[in-house]
C-alpha positions as a printed Julia matrix, in Angstrom:
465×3 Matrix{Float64}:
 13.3    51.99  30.47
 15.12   53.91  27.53
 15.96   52.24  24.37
 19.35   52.19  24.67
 19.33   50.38  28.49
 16.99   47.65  27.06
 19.42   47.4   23.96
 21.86   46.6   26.49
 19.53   44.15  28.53
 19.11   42.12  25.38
 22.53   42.09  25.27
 22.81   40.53  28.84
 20.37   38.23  27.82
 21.94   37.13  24.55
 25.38   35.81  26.13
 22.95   34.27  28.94
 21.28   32.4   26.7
 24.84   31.61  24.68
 25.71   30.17  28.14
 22.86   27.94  29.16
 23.19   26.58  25.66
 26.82   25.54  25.41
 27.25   24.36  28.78
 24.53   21.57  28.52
 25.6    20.72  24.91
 29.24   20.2   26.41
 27.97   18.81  29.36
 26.88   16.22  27.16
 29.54   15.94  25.23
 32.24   15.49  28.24
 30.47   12.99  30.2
 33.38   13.29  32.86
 33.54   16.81  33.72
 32.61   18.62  37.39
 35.43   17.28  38.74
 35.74   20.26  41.08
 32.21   19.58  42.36
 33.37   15.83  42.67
 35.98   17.25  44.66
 34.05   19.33  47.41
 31.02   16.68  47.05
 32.52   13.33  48.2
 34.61   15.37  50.79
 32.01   16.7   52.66
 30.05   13.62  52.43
 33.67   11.88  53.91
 33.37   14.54  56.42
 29.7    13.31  56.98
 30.34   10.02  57.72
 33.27   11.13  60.21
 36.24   10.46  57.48
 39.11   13.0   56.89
 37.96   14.74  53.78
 41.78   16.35  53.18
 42.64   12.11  53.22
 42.54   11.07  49.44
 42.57    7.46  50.48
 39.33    8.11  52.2
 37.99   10.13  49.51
 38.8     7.49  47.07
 37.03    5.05  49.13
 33.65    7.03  49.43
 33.6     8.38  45.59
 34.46    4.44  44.27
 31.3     3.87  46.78
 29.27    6.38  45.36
 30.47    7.25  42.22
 29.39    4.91  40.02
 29.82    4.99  36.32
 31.61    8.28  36.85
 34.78    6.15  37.85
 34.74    3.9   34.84
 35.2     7.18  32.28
 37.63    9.31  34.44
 41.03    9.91  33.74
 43.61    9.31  36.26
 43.66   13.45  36.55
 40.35   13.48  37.35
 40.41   11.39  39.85
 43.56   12.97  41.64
 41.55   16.01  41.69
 38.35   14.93  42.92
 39.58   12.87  46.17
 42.23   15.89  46.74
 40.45   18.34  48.82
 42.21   21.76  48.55
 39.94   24.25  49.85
 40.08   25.1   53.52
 37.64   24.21  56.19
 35.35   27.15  55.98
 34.03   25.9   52.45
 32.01   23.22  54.3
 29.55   25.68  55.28
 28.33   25.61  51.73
 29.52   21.77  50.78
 27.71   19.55  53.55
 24.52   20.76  52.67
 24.71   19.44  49.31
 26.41   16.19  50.55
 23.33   15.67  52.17
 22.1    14.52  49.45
 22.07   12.23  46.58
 24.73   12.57  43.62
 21.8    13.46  41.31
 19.53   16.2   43.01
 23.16   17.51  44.52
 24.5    17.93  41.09
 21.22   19.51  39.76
 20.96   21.93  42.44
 24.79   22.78  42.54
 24.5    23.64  38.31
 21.36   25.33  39.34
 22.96   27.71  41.98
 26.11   28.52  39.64
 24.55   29.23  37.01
 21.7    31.24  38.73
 23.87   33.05  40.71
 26.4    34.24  37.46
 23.52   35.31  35.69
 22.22   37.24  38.58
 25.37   38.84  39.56
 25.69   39.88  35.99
 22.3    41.43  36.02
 23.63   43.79  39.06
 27.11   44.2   37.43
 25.01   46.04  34.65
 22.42   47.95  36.6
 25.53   49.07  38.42
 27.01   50.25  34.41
 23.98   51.15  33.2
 23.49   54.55  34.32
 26.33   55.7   32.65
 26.62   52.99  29.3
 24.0    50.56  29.26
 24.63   49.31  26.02
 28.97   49.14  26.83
 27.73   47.36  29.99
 25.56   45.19  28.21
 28.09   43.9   25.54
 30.71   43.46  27.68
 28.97   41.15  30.45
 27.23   39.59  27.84
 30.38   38.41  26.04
 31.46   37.47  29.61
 29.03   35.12  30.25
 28.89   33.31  26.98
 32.71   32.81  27.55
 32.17   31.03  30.94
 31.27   27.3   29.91
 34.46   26.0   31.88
 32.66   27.23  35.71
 29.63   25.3   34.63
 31.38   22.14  33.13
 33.63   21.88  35.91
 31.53   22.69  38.37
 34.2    24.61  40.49
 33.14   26.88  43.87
 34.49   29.89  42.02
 31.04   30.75  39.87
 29.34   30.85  43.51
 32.12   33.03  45.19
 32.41   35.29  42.64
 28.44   35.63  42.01
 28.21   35.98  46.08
 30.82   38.69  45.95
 29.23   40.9   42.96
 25.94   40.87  44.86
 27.39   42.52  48.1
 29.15   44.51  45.81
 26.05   46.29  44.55
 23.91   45.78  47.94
 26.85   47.85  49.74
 27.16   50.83  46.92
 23.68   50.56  46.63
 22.77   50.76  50.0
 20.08   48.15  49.58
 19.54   44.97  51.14
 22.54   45.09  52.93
 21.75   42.54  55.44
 21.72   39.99  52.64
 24.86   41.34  51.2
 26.77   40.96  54.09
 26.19   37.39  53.87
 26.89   36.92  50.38
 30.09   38.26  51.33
 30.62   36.53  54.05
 29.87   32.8   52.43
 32.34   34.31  49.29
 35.14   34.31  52.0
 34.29   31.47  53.54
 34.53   29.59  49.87
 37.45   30.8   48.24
 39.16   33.59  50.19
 41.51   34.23  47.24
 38.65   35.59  44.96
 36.83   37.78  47.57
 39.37   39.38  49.95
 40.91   42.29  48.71
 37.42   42.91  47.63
 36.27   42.75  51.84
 39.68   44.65  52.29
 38.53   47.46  50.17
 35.23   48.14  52.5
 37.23   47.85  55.54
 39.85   49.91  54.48
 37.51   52.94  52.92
 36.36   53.81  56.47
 32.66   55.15  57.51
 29.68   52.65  56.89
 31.69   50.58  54.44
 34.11   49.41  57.37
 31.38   48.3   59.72
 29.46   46.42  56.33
 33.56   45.17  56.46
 33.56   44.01  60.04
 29.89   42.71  60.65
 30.94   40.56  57.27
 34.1    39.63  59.38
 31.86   38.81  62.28
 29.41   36.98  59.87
 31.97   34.92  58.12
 33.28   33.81  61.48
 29.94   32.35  62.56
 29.25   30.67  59.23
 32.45   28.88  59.3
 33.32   28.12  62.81
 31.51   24.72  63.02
 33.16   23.82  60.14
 36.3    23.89  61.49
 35.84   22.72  64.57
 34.06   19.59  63.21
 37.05   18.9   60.9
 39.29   19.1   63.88
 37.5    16.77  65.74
 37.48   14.19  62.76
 40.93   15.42  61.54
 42.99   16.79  64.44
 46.13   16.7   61.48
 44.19   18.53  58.47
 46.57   21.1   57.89
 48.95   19.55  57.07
 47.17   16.97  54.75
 46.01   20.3   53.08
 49.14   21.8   52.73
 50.31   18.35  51.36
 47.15   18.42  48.75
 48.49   21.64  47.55
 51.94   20.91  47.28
 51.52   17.73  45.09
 49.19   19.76  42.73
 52.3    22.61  42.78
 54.85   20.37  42.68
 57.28   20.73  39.48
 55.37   19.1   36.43
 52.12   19.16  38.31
 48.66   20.61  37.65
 48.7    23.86  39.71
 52.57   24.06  38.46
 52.82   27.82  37.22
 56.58   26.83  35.63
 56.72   27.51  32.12
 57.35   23.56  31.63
 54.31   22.51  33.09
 51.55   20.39  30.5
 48.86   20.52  33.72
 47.9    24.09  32.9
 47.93   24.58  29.12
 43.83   23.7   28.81
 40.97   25.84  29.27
 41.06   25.79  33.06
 44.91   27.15  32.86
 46.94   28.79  35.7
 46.62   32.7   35.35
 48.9    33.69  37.97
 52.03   36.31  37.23
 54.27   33.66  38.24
 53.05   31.74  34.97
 54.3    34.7   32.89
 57.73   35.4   35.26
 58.62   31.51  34.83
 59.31   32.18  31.06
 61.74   33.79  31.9
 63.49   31.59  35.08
 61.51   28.58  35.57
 62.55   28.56  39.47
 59.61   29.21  42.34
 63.02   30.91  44.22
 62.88   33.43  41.26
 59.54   33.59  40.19
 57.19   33.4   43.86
 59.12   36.3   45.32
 59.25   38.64  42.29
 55.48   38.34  41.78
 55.18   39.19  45.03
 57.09   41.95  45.13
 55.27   43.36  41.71
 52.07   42.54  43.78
 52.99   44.14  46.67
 53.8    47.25  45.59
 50.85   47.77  43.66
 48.6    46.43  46.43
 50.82   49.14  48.76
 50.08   51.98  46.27
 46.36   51.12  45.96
 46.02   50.54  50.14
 47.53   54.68  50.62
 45.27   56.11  48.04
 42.44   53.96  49.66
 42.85   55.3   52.94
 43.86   58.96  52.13
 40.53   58.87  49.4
 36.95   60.54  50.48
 34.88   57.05  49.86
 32.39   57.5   47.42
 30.4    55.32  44.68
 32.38   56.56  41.73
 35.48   56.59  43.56
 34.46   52.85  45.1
 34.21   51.45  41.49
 37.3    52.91  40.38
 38.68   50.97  43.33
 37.34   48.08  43.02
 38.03   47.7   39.24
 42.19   48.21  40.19
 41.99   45.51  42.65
 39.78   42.61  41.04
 42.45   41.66  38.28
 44.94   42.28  40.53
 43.18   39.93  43.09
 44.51   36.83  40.39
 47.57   37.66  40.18
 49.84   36.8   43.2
 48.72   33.65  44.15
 47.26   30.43  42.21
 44.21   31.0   40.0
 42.26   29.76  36.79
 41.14   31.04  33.36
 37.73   30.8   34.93
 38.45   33.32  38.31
 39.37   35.71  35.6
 35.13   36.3   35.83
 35.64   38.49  38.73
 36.03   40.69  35.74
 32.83   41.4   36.86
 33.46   43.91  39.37
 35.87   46.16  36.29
 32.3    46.99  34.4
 30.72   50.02  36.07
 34.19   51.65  36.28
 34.73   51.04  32.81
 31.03   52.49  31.89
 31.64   55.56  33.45
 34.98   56.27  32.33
 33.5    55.8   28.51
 30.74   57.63  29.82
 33.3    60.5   30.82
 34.54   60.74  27.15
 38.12   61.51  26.71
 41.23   59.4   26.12
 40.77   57.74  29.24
 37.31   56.69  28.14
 38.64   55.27  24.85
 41.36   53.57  27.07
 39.0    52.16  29.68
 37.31   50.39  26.91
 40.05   48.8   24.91
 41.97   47.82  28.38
 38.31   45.75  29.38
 37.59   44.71  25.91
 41.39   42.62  25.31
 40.79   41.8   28.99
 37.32   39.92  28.35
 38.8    38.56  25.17
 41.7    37.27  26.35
 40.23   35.36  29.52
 37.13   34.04  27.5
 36.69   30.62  26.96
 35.44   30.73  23.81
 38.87   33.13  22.68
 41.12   30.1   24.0
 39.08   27.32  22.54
 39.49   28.64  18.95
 43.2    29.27  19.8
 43.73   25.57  21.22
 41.58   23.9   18.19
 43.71   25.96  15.74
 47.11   24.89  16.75
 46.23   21.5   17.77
 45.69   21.15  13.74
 49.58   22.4   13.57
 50.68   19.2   15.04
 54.05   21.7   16.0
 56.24   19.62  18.46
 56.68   21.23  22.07
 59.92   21.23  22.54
 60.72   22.9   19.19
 60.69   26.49  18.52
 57.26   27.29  17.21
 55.84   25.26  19.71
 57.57   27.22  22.59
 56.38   30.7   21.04
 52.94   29.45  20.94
 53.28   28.22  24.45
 54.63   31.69  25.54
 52.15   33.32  23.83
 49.28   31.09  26.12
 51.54   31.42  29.18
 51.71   35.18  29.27
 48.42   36.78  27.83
 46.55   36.33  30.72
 48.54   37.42  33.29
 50.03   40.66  31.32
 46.63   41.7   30.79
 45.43   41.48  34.08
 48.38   43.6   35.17
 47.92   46.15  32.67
 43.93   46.37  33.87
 45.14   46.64  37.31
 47.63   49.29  36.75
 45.68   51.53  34.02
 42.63   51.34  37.09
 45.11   51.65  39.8
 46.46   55.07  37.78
 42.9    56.5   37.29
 42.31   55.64  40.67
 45.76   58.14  41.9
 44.61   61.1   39.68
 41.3    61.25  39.95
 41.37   64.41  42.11
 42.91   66.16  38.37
 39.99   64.88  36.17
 37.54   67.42  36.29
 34.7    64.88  34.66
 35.21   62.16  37.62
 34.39   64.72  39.79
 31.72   65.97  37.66
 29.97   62.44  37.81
 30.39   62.45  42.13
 28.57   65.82  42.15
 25.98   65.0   40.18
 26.84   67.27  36.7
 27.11   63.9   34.71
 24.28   61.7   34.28
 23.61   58.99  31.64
 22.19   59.73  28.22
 19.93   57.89  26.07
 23.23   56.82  24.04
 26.36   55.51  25.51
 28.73   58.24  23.42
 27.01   60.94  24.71
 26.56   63.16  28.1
 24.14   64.99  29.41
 24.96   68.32  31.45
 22.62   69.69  33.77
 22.28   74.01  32.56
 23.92   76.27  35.24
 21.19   78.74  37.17
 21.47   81.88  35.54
 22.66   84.91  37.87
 20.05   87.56  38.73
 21.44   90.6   37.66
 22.28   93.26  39.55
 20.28   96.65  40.36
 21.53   99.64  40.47
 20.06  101.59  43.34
């Protein structure tokens, strides 16, 4: 190991340890949190006793059963969102079996997977920079994971989805341990569909080997989740529309899941990060902003689908790829400050465009350094502690800039990563140093400025006769 890729392990280590620390010291400190664990917990254990898990009457009635203290300190909130189930039926295949057991050892085990899982996914995110910027790969994840005490607190299925998705990730470019990758990707899918599936639609889309690791993930995904579903249709034979009812009181106008600009549910550390947050600013009306996000969406996701399919797959090529589509994965539908860690997946792109020198180097970095800023906890939670002490009224006009300036950061910066990747990803046949690093003539240096060209073969010369 050089000096400058264990530089950048100590690095990964530092914002691990940053997060182990702060998440049990505000574990402690808000006694009522994992409310999204809450959530998926007492519904699969509704589902195990042959309840309707997507019924928040039932719910109710198993988590004032089993909740114990817990009850007595949540807020109303709290308890809307842990007896509304919103995920879909596939997410059982990872719920039940921690239902299965007590509220204790299920919690334990649940922090113990999420946080096991980030930190390993973050390991491979690096390996995956570090042949081209260990150090650059090294800061940047570790400044991701000390900004991701909201997963951990909360307890949401996102830190397992996304983990699950970075490890197939590097098993697929990798080409090792693929069997195990394809069912990391296949549970990601199964839990939160939103966060993995333009990922999956990347593989199937590139062609060769990646499409069949695409479709025997399909095929994989399908078996995990199948009894799932058919066991909630036996004990709910209406659940879809009970879901679709969950979702829509979240969404509804003044909700938490509201993305309008009026909306108090999102302005917190777990806020909405969606473009139609940013579009409401201007025309709080889902008529306005739902089908102009899409559209914006769209036509990126169009652009980025026809380069994907007339592109020669490759690794380099791959990351570039993948790093266009992960922010932009957050953007058309409903997300949370903490999805914004499939920010992952936007590393080894961004380590080997630095790598590559240039402008776009020096661009790659800024674009993922304000992106890792902006979506870090720790960022918001010295923004929200300094203008609570402002004590500026909402409805006045500084209080309504510094809303705007929380309601459209997020999402304006994950469209700018998405486009800046998506346009690297159209011209990369007229940079002469991306191709350089898929033949080979670029390979990583001991420091993270520097490159390291491989001589030409001199000619032989030529003999006269």
């Amino acid at each position: 190991m050089t000096r400058a890729r264990l530089d950048g392990l100590c690095l990964l280590l530092l914002g691990s340890s940053v997060l182990l620390l702060l998440s049990i010291a505000l574990h402690n400190a808000v006694p009522a949190g994992t409310t999204d664990f809450k959530s998926s917990y007492f519904s699969a254990r509704g589902l195990i006793q042959h309840c309707d898990p997507y019924s928040e009457s039932e719910v109710l009635r198993i988590y004032r059963a089993e909740g114990g203290a817990s009850l007595n300190t949540a807020t109303a909130r709290q308890i809307q969102i842990a007896t509304r189930y919103v995920y879909p039926p596939t997410a059982f295949s990872l719920t039940v079996p921690f239902a299965l057991l007590p509220w204790g050892p299920a919690y334990m085990l649940w922090m113990t997977l999420t946080v096991g899982s980030l930190v390993f996914a973050s390991f491979l995110a690096w390996n995956l920079g570090a042949n081209y910027a260990p150090i650059l790969s090294g800061a940047l994840i570790g400044f991701l994971l000390a900004n991701s005490q909201v997963l951990i607190i909360l307890g949401n299925p996102s830190g397992i989805a996304i983990s699950l998705c970075v490890v197939a990730v590097w098993c697929f470019l990798r080409e090792r341990f693929v069997p195990a990758g394809i069912l990391c990707l296949a549970v990601s899918l199964a839990i939160k569909p939103q966060d993995a599936g333009l990922v999956w639609l990347y593989f199937l889309l590139a062609g060769g080997v990646y499409r069949r690791r695409a479709l025997q993930t399909l095929l994989a995904a399908v078996a995990i989740s199948l009894p799932g579903v058919l066991w909630v249709w036996h004990v709910a034979p209406h659940w879809m529309r009970e879901l679709h009812s969950n979702v829509s009181a979240f969404a509804a106008h003044g909700g938490l899941n509201d993305p309008g600009f009026a909306a108090t549910g999102g302005r917190s550390l777990d806020m909405l990060i969606s473009l139609q947050t940013a579009i409401s600013g201007f025309r709080d009306d889902p008529r306005i902003y739902n089908p102009v996000s899409y559209l914006i969406c769209g036509s990126l996701l169009l652009v980025w689908v026809f380069a994907t399919l007339r592109s020669r797959s490759s690794p380099a090529r791959a990351w570039l790829a993948i790093a266009a589509i992960a922010p932009l994965s957050m953007l058309p539908v409903h997300h949370h400050l903490y999805d914004a860690k499939l920010l992952l997946l936007t590393v080894p792109a961004c380590a080997m465009l630095w790598a590559g020198g240039g402008l776009i180097g020096r661009l790659a970095l800024l674009v993922n350094t304000a992106g890792f800023v902006l979506t870090g906890d720790l960022s918001w939670s010295i923004y929200f502690g300094l203008t609570d002490k402002l004590y500026l009224s909402r409805a006045g006009m500084s209080g309504q800039i510094l809303t705007a300036v929380q309601v459209f950061t997020v999402p304006l910066i994950l469209l700018v990563m998405s486009i800046f990747y998506l346009w690297v990803y159209l011209r990369r046949t007229s940079w002469p140093k991306l191709n350089e690093v898929e033949s080979g003539k670029l390979v990583a240096a001991p420091s993270p400025v520097h490159t390291q060209r491989i001589a030409p073969t001199p000619k032989r010369p030529h003999r006269v006769p």
